[in-house]
N, CA, C and O atoms as a Tinker XYZ file with bonds, in Angstrom:
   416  protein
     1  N    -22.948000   -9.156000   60.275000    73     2
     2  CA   -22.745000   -7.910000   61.010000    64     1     3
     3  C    -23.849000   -6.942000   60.603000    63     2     4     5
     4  O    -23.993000   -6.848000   59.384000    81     3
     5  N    -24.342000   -6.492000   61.061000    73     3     6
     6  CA   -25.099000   -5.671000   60.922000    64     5     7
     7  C    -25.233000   -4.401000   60.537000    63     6     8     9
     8  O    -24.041000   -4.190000   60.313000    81     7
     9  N    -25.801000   -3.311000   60.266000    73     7    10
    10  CA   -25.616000   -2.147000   59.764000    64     9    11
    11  C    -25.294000   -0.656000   60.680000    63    10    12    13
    12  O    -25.744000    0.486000   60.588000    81    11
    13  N    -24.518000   -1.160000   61.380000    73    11    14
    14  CA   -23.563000   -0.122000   62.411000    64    13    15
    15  C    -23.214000    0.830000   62.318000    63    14    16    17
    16  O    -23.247000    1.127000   61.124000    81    15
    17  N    -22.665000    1.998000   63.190000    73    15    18
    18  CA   -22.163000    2.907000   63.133000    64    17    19
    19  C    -20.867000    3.031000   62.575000    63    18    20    21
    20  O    -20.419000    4.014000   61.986000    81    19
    21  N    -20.313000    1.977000   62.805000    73    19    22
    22  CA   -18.880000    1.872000   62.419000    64    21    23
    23  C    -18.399000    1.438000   60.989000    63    22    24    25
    24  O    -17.265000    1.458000   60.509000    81    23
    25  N    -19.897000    0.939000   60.313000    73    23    26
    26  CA   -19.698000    0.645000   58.532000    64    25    27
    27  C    -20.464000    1.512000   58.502000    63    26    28    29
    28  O    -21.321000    0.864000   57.900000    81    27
    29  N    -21.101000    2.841000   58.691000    73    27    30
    30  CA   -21.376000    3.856000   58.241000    64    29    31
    31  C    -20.501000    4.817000   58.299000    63    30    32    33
    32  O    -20.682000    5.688000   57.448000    81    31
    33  N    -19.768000    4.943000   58.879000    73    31    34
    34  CA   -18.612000    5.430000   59.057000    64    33    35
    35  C    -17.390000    4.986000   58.134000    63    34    36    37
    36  O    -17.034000    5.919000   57.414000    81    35
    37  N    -17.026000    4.411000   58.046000    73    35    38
    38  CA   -15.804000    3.735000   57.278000    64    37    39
    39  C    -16.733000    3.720000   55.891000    63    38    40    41
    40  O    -15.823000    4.023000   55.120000    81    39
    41  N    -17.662000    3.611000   55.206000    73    39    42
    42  CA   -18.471000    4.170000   54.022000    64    41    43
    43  C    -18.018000    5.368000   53.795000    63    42    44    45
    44  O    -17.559000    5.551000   52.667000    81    43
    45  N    -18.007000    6.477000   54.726000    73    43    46
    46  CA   -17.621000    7.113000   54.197000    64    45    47
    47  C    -16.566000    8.566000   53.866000    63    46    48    49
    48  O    -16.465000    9.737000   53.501000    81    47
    49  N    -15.951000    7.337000   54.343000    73    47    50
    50  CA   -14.374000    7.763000   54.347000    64    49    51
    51  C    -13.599000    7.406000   52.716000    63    50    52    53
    52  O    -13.709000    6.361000   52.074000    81    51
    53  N    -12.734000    8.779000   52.309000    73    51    54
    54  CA   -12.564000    8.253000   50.783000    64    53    55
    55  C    -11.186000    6.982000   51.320000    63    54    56    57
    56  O    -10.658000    6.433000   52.286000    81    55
    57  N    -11.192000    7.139000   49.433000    73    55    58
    58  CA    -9.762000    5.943000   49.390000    64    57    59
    59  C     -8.537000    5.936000   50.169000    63    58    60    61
    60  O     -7.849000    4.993000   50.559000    81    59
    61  N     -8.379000    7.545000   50.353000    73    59    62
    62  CA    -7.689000    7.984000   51.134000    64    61    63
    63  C     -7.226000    8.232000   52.201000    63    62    64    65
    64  O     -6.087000    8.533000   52.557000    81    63
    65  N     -8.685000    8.021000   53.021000    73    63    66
    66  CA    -8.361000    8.682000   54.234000    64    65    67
    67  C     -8.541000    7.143000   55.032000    63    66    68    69
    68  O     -8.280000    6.957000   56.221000    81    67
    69  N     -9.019000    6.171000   54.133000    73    67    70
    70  CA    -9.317000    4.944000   54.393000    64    69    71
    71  C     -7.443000    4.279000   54.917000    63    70    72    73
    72  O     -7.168000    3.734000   55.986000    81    71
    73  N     -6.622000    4.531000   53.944000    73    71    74
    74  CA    -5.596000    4.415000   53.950000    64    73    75
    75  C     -4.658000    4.889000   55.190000    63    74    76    77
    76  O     -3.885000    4.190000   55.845000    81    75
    77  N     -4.994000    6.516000   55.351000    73    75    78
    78  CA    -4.391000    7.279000   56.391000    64    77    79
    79  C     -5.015000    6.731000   57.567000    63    78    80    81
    80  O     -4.271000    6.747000   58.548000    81    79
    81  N     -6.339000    6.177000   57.789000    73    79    82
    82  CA    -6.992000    5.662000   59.113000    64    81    83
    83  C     -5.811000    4.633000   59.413000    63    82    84    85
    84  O     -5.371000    4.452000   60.548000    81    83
    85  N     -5.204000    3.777000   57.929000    73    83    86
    86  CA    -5.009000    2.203000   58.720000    64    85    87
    87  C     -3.645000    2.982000   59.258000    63    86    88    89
    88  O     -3.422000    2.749000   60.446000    81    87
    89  N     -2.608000    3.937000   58.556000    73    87    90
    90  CA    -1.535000    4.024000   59.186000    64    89    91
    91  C     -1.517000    4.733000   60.800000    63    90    92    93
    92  O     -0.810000    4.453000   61.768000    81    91
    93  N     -2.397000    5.565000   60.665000    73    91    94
    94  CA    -2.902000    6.732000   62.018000    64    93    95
    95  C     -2.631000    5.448000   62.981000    63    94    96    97
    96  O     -1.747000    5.556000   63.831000    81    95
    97  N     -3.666000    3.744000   62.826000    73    95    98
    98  CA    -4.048000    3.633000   63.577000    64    97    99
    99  C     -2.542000    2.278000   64.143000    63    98   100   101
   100  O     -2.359000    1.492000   65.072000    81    99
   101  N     -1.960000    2.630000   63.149000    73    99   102
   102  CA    -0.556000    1.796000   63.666000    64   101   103
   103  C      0.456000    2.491000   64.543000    63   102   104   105
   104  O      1.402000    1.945000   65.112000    81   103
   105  N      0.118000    3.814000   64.576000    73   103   106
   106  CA     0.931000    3.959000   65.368000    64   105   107
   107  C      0.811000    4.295000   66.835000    63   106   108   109
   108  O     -0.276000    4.671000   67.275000    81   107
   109  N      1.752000    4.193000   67.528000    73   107   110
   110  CA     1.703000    3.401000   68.982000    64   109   111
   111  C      1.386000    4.672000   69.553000    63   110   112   113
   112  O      0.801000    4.375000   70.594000    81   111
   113  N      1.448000    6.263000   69.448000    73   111   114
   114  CA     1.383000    6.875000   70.378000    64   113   115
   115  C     -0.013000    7.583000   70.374000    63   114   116   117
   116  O     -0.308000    8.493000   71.149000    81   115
   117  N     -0.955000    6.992000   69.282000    73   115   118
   118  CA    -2.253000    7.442000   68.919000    64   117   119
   119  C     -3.088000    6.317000   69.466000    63   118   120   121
   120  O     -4.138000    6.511000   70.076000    81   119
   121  N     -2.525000    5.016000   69.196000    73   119   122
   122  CA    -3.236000    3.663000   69.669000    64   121   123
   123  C     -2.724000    2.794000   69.965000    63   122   124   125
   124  O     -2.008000    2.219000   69.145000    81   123
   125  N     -2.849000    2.363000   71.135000    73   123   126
   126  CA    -2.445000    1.391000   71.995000    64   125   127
   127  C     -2.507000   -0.328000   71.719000    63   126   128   129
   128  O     -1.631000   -1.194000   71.706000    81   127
   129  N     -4.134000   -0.358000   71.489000    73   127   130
   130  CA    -4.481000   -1.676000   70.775000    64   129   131
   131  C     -4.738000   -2.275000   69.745000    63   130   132   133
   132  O     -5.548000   -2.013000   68.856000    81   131
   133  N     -3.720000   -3.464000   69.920000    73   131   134
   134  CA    -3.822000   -3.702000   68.601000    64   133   135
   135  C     -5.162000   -4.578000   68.043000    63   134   136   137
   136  O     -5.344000   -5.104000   66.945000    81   135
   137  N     -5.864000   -4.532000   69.023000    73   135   138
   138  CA    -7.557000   -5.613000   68.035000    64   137   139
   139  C     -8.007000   -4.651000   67.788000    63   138   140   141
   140  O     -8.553000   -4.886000   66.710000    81   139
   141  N     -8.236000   -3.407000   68.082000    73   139   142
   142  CA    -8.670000   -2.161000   67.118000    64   141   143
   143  C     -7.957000   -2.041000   65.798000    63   142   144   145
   144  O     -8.605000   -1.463000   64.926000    81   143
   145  N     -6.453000   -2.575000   65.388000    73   143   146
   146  CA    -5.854000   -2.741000   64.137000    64   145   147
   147  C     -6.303000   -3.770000   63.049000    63   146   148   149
   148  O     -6.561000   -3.710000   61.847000    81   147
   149  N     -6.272000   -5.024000   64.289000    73   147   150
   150  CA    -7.053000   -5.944000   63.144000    64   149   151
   151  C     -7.898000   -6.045000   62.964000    63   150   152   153
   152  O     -8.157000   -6.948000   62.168000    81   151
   153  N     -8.876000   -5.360000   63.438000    73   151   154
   154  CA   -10.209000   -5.170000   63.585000    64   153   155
   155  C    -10.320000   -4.102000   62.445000    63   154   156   157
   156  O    -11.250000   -4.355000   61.679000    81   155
   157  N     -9.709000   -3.127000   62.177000    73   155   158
   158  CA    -9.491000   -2.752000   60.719000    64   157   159
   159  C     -9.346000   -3.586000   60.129000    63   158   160   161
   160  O    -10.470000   -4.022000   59.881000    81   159
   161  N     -8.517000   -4.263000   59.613000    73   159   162
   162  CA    -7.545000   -4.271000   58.631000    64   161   163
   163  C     -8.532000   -6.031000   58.077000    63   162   164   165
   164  O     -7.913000   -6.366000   57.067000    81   163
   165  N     -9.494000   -6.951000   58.287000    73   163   166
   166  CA   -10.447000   -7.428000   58.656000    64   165   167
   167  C    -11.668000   -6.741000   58.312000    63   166   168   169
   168  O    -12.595000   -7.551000   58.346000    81   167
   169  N    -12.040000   -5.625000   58.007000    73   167   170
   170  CA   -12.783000   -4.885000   57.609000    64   169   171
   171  C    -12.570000   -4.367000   56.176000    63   170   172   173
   172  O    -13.335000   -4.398000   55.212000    81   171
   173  N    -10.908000   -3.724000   56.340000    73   171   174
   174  CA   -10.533000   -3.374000   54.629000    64   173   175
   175  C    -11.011000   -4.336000   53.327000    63   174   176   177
   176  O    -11.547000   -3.696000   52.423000    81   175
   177  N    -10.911000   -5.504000   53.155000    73   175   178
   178  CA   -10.938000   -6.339000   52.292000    64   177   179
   179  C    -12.967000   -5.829000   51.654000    63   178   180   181
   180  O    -13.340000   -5.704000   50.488000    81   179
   181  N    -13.696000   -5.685000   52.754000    73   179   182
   182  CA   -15.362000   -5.340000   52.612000    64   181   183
   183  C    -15.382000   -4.012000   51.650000    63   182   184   185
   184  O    -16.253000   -3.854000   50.795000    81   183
   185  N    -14.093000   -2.874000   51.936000    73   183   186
   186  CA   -14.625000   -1.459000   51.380000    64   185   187
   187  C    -14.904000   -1.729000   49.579000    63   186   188   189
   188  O    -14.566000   -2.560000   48.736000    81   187
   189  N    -15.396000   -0.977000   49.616000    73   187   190
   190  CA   -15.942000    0.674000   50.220000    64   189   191
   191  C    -17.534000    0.270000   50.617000    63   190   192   193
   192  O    -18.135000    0.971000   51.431000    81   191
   193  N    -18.069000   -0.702000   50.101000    73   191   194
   194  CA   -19.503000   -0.710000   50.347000    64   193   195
   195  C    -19.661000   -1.408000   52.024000    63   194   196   197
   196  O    -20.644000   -1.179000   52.729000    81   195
   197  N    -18.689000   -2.131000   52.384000    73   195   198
   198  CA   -19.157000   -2.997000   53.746000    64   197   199
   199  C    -20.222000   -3.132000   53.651000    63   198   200   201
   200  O    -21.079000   -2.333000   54.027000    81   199
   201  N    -20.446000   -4.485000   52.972000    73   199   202
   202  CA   -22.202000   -4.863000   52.832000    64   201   203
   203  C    -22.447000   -5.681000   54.102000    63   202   204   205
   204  O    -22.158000   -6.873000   53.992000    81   203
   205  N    -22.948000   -5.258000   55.349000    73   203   206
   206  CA   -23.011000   -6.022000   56.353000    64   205   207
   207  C    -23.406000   -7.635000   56.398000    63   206   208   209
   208  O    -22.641000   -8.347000   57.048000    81   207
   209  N    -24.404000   -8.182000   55.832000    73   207   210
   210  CA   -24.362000   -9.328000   55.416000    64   209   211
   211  C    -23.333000  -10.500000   54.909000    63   210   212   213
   212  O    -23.422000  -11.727000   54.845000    81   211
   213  N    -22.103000   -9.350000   54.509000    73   211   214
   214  CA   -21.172000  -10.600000   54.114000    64   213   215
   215  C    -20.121000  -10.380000   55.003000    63   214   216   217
   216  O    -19.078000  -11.010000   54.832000    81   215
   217  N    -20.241000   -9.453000   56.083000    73   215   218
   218  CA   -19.159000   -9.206000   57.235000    64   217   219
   219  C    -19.675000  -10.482000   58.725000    63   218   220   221
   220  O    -20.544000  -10.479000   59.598000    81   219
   221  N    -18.717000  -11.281000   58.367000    73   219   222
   222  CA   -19.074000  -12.339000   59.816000    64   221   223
   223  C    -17.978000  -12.037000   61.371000    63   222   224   225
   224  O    -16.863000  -12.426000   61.721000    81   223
   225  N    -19.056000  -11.130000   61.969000    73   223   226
   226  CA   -18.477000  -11.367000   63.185000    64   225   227
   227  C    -17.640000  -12.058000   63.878000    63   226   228   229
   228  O    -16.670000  -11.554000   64.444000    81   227
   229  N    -17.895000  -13.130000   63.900000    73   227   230
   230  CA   -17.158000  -14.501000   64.562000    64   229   231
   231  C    -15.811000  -15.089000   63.869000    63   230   232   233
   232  O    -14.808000  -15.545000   64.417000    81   231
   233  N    -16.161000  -14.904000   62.242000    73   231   234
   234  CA   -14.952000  -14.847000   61.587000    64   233   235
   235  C    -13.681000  -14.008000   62.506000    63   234   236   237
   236  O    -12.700000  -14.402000   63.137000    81   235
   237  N    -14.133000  -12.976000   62.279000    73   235   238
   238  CA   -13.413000  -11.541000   62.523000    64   237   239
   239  C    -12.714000  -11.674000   63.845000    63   238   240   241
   240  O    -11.496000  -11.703000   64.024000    81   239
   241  N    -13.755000  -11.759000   64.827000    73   239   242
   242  CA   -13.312000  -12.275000   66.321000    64   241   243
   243  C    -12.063000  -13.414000   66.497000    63   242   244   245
   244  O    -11.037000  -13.312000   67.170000    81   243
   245  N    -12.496000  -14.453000   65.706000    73   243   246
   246  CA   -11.647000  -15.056000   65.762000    64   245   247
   247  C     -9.653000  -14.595000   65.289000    63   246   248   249
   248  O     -8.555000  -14.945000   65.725000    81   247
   249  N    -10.066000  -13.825000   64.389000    73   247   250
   250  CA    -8.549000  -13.247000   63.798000    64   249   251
   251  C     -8.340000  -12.459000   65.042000    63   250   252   253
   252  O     -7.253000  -12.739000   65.546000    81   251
   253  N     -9.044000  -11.526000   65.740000    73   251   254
   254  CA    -8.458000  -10.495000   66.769000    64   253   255
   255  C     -8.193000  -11.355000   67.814000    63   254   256   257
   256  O     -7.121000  -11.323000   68.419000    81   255
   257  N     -9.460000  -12.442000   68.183000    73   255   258
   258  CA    -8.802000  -12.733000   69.069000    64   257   259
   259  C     -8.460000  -14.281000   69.264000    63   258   260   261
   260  O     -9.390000  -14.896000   69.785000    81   259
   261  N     -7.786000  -14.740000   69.084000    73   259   262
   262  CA    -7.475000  -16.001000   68.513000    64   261   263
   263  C     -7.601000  -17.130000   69.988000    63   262   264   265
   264  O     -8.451000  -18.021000   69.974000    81   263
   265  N     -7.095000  -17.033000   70.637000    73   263   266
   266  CA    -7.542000  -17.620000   71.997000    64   265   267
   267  C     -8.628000  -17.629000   72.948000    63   266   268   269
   268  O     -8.685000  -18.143000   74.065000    81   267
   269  N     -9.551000  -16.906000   72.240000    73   267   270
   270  CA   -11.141000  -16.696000   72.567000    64   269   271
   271  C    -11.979000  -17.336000   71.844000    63   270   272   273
   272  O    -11.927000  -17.851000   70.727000    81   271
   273  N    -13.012000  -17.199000   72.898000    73   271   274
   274  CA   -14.469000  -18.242000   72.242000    64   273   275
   275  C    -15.194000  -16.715000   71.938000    63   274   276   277
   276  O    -14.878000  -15.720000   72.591000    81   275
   277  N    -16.196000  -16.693000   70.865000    73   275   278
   278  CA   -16.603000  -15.716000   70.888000    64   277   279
   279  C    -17.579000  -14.445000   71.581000    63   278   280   281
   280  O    -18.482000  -14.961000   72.239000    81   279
   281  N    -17.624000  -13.265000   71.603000    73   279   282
   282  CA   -18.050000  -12.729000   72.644000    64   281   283
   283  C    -18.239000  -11.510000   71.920000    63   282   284   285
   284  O    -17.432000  -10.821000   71.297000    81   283
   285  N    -19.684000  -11.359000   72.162000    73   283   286
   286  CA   -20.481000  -10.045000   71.122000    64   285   287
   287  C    -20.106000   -8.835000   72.026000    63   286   288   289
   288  O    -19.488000   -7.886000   71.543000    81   287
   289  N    -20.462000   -8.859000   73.281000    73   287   290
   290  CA   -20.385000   -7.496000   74.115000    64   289   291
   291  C    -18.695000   -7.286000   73.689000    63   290   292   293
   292  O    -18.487000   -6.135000   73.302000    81   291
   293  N    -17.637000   -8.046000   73.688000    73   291   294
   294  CA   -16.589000   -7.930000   73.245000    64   293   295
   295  C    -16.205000   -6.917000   72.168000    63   294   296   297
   296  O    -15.874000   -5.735000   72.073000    81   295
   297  N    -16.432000   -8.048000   71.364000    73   295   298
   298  CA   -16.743000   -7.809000   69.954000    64   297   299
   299  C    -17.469000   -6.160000   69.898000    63   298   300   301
   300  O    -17.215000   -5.324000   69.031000    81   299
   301  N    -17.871000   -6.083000   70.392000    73   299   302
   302  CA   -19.047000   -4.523000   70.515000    64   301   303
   303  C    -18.384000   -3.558000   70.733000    63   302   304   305
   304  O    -18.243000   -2.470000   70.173000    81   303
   305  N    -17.823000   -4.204000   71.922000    73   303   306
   306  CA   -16.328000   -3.180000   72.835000    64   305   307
   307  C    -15.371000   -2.453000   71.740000    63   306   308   309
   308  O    -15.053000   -1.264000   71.708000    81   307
   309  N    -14.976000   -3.566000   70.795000    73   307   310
   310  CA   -13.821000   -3.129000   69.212000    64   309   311
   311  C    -14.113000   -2.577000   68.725000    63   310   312   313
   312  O    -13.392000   -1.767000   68.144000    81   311
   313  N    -15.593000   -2.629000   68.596000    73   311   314
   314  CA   -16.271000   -1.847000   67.648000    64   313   315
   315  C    -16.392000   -0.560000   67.577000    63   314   316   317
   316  O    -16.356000    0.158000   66.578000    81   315
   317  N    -16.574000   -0.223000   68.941000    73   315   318
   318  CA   -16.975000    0.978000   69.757000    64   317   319
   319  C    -15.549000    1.799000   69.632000    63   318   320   321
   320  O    -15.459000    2.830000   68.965000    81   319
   321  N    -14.218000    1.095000   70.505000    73   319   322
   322  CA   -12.924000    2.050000   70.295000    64   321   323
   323  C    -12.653000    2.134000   68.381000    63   322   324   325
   324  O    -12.706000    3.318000   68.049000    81   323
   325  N    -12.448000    1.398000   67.411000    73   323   326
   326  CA   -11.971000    1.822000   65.847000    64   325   327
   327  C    -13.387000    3.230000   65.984000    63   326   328   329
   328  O    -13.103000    4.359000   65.585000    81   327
   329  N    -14.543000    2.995000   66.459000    73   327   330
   330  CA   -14.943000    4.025000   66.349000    64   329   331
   331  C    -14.847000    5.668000   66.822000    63   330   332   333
   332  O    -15.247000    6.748000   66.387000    81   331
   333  N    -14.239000    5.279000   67.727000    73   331   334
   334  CA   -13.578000    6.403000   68.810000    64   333   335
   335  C    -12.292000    7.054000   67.951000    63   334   336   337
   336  O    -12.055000    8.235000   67.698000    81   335
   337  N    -11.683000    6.053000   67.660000    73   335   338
   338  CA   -10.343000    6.032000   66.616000    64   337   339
   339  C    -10.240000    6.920000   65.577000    63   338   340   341
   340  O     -9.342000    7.743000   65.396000    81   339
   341  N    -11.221000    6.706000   64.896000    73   339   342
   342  CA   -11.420000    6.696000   63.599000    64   341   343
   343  C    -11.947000    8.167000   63.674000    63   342   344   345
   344  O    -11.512000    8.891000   62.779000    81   343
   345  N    -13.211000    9.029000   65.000000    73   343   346
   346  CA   -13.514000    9.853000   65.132000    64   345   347
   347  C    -12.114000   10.780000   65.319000    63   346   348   349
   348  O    -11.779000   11.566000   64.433000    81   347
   349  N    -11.555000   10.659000   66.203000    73   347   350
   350  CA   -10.075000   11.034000   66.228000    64   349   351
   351  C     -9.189000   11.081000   64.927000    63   350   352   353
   352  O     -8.773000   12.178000   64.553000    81   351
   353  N     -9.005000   10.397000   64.503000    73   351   354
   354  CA    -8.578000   10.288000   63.067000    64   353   355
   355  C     -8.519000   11.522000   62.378000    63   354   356   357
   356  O     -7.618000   12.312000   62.097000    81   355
   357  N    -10.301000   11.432000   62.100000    73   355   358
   358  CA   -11.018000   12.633000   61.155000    64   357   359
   359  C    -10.747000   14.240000   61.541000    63   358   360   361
   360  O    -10.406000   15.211000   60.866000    81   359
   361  N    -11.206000   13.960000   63.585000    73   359   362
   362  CA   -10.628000   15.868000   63.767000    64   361   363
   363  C     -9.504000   16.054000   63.609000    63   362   364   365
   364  O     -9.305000   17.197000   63.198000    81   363
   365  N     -8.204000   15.203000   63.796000    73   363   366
   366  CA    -6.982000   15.645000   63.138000    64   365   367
   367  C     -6.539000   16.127000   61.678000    63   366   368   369
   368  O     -5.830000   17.067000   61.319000    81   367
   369  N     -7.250000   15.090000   60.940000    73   367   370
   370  CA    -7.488000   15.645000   59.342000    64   369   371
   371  C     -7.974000   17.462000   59.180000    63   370   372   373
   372  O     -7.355000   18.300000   58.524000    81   371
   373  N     -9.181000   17.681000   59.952000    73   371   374
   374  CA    -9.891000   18.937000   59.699000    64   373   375
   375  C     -8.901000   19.717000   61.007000    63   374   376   377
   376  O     -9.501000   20.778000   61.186000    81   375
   377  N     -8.202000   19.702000   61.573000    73   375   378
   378  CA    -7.853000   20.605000   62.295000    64   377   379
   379  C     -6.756000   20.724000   61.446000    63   378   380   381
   380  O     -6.439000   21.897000   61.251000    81   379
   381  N     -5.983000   19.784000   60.802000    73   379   382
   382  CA    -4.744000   19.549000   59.702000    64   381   383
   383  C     -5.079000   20.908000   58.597000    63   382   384   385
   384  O     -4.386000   21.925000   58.605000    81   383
   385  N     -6.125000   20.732000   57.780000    73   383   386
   386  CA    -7.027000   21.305000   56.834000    64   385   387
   387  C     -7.031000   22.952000   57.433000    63   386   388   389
   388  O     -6.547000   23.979000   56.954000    81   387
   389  N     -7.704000   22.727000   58.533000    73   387   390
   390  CA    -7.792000   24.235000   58.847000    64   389   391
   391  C     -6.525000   25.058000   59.363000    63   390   392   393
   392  O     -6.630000   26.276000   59.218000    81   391
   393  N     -5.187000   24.530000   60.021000    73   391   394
   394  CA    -4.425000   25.465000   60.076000    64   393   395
   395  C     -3.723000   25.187000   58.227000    63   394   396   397
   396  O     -3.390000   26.154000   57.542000    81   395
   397  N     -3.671000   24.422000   57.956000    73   395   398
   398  CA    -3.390000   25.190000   55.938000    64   397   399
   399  C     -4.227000   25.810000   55.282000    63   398   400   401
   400  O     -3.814000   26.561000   54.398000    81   399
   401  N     -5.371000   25.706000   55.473000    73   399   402
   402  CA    -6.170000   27.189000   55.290000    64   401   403
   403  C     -5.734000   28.590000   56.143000    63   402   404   405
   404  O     -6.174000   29.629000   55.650000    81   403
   405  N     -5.089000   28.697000   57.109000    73   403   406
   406  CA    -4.805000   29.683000   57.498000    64   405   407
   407  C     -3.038000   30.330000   57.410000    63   406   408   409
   408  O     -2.585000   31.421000   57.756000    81   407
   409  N     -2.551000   29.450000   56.965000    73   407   410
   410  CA    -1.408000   29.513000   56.748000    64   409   411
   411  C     -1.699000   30.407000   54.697000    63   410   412   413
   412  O     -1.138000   31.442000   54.337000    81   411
   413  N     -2.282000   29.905000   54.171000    73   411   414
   414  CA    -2.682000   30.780000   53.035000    64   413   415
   415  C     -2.802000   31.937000   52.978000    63   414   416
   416  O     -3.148000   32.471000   51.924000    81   415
């Protein structure tokens, strides 16, 4: 795998929020699909460094999608929504952050 937006991203996210991503992203009324879940959770085992070199695509593909032959534009597609996700994720955190800063 290569050195993506989406392991630059998940770099650098702490222990924490790494954690709060996987639950955010279980639940059903934030996210719909679930190969964006395992498509995490397939990724967790790499943190914190996700050294792209030892992340195999096709591996991965295969866990999300198990009745498929493999397929990069696919594969790209997953990549693209955990990234969408995950952006979502984060402004909830800082919009979280900022009304308890104002509640102070």
């Amino acid at each position: 795998m290569e050195n993506t937006k989406l392991l630059f991203l998940l770099r650098k996210l702490s222990p924490q929020d790494k954690k709060s991503l996987g639950q955010y992203l279980r639940i059903p009324s934030f996210n719909k699909n679930q190969e964006i879940v395992a498509l995490y959770e397939q990724l967790e085992p790499f943190a914190p460094g996700y050294i792209a070199k030892k992340i195999d695509e096709k591996e991965i593909f295969k866990v999300i999608c198990p009745k498929r032959t493999f397929d990069k534009k696919r594969f790209n597609h997953y990549c693209s929504l955990l990234i969408i996700a995950t952006q979502h994720f984060l402004a909830s955190v800082e919009l979280k952050d900022q009304e308890y800063m104002k509640e102070r």
